[in-house]
DSSP file (Angstrom, degrees, kcal/mol; ACC not computed):
  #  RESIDUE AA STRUCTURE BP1 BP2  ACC     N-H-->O    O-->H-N    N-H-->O    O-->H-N    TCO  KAPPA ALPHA  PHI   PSI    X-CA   Y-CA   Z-CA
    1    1 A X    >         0   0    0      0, 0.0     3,-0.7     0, 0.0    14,-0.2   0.000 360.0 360.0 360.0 -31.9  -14.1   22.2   10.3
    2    2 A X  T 3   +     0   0    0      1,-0.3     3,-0.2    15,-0.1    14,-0.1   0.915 360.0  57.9 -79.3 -23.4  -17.3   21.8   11.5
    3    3 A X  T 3  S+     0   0    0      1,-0.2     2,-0.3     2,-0.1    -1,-0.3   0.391 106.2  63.4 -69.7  -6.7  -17.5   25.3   13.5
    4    4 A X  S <  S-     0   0    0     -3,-0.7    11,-0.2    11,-0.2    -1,-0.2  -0.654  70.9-176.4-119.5  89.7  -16.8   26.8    9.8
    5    5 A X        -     0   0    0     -2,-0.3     2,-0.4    -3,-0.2     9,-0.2  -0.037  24.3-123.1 -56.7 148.7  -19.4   26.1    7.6
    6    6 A X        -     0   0    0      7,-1.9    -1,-0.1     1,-0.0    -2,-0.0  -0.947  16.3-143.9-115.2 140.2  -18.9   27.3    3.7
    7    7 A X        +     0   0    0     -2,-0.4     4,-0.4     5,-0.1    -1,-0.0   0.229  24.0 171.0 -71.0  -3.4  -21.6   29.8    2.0
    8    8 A X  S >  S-     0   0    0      2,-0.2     3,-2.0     5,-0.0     2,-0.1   0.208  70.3 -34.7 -72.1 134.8  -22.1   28.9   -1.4
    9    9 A X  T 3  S-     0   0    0      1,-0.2    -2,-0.0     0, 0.0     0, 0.0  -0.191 116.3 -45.3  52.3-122.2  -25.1   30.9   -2.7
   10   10 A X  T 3  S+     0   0    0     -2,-0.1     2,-0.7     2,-0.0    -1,-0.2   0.287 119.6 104.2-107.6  14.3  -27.7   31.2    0.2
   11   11 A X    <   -     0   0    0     -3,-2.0     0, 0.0    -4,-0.4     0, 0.0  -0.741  66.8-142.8-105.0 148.1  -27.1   27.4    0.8
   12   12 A X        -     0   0    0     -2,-0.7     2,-0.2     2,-0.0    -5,-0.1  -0.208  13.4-159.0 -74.0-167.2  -24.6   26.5    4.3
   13   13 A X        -     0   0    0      2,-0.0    -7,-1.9    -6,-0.0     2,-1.0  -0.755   2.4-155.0 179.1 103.7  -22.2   23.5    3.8
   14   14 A X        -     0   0    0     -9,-0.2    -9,-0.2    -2,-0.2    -2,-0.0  -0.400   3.5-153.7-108.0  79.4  -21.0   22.0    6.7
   15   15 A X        -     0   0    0     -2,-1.0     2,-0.3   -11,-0.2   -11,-0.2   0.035  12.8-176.7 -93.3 117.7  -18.0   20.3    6.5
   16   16 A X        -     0   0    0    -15,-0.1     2,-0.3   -14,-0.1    36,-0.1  -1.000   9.9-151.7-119.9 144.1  -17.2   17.4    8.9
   17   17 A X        -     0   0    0     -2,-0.3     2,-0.3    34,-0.1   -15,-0.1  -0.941  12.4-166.3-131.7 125.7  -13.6   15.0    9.3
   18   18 A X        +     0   0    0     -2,-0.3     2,-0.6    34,-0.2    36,-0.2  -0.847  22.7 173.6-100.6 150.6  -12.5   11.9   10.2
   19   19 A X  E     -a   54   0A   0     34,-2.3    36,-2.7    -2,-0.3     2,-0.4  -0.862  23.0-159.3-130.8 150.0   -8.8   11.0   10.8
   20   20 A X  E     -a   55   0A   0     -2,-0.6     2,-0.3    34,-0.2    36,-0.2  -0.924  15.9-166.8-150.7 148.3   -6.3    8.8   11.9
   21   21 A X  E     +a   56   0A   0     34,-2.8    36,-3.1    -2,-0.4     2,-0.3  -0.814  13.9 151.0-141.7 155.6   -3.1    9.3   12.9
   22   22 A X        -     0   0    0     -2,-0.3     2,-0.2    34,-0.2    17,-0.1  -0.970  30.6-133.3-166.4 145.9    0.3    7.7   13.6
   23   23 A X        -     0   0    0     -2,-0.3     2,-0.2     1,-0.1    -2,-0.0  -0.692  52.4 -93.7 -76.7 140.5    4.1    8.1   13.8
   24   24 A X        -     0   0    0     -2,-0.2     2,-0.3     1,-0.0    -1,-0.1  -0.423  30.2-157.9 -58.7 156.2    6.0    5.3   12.2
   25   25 A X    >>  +     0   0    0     -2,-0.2     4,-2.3     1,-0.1     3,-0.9  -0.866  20.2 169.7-134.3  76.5    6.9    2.7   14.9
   26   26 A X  T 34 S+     0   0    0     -2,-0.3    -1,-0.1     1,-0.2     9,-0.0   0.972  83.3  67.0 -71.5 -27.3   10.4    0.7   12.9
   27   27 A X  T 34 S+     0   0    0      1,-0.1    -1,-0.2    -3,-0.1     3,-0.0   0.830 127.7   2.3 -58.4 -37.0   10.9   -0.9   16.4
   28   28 A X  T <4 S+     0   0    0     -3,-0.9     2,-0.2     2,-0.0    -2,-0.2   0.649 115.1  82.6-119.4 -41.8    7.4   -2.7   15.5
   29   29 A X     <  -     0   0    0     -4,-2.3     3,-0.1     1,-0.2    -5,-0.0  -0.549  57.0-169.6 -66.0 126.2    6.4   -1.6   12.0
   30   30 A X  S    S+     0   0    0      1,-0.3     2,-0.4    -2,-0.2    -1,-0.2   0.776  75.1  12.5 -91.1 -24.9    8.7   -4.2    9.4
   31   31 A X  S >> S-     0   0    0      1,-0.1     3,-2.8     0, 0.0     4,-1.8  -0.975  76.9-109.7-155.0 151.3    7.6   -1.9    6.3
   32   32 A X  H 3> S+     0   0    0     -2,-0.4     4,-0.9     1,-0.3     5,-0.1   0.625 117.6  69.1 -51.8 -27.7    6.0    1.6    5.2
   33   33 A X  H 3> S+     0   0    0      2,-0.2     4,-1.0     3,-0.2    -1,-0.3   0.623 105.6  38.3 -83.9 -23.5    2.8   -1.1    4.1
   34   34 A X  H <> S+     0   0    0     -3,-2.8     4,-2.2     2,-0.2    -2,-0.2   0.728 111.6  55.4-115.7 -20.4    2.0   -1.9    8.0
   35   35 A X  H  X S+     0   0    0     -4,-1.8     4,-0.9     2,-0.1    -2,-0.2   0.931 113.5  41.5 -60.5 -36.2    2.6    1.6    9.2
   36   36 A X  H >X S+     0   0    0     -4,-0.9     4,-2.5     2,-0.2     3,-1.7   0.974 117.3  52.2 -70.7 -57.9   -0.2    2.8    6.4
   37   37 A X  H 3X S+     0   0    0     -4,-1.0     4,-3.3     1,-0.3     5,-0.3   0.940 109.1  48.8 -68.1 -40.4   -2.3   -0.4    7.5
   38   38 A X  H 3< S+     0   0    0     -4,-2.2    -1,-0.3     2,-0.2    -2,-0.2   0.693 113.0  43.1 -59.8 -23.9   -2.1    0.5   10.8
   39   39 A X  H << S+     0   0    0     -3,-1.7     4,-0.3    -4,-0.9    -1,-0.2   0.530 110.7  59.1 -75.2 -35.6   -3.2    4.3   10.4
   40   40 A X  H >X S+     0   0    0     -4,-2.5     3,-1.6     1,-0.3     4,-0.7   0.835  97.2  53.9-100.5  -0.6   -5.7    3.5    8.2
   41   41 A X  H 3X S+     0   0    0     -4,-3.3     4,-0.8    -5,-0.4    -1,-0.3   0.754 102.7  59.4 -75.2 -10.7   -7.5    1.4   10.3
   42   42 A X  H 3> S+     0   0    0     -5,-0.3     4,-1.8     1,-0.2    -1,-0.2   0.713 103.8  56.6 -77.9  -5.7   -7.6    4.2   13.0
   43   43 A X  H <> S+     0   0    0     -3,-1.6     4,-1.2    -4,-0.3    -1,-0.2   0.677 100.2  46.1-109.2  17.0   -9.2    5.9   10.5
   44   44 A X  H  < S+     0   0    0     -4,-0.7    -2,-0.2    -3,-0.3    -1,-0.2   0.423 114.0  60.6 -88.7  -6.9  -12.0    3.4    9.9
   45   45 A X  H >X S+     0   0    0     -4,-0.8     3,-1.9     2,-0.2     4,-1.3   0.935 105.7  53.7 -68.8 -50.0  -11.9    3.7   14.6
   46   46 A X  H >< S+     0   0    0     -4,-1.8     3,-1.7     1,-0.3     5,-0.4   0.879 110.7  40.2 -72.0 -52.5  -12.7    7.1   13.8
   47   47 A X  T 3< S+     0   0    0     -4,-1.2    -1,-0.3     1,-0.2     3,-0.2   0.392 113.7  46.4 -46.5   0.7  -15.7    6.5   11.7
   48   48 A X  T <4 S+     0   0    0     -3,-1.9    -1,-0.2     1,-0.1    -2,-0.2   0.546  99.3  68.0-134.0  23.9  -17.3    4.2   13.1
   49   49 A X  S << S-     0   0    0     -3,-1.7    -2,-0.2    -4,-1.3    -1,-0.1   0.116 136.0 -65.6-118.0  28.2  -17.0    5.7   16.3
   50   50 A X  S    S-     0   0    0     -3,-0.2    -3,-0.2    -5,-0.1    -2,-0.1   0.620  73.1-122.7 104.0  44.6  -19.4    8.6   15.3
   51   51 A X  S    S+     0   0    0     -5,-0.4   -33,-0.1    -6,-0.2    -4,-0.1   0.526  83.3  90.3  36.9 179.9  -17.1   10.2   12.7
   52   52 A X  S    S+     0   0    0      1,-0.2     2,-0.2   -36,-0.1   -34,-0.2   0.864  80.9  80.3  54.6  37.2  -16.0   13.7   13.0
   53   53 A X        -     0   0    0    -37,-0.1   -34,-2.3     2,-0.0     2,-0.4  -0.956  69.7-103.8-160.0 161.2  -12.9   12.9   15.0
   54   54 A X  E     -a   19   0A   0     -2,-0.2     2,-0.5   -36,-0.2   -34,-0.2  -0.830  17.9-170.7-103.3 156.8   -9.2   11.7   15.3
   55   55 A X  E     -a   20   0A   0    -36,-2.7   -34,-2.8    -2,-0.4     2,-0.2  -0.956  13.4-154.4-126.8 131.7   -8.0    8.7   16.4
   56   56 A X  E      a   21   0A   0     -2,-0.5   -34,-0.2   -36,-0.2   -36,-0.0  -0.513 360.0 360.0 -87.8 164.5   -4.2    8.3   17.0
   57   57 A X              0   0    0    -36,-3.1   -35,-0.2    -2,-0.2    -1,-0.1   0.451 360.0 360.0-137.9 360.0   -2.2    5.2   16.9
């Protein structure tokens, strides 16, 4: 995202993304609620480990 920047008028827009990412794990995960918890805390790893990245889990 960040190597394609959006025009609007004469002003740039530079779009940057953080993620996190995961496969359910049922062997470890008891419920769809700790697979999510778990995901989304990789995607508070990925911000606050200078954004603009994934982190998988």
């Amino acid at each position: 995202m960040q190597k394609t920047p959006c025009q609007l008028g004469t002003v740039q827009i530079v779009f940057t993304a953080s993620m996190g990412t995961g496969l359910a794990d049922w062997q470890n995960d008891d419920s769809p609620d700790l697979t999510f918890q778990r995901i989304d805390k990789a995607c508070y790893q990925a911000k606050a480990s200078g954004r603009n990245r994934v982190v998988a889990v």
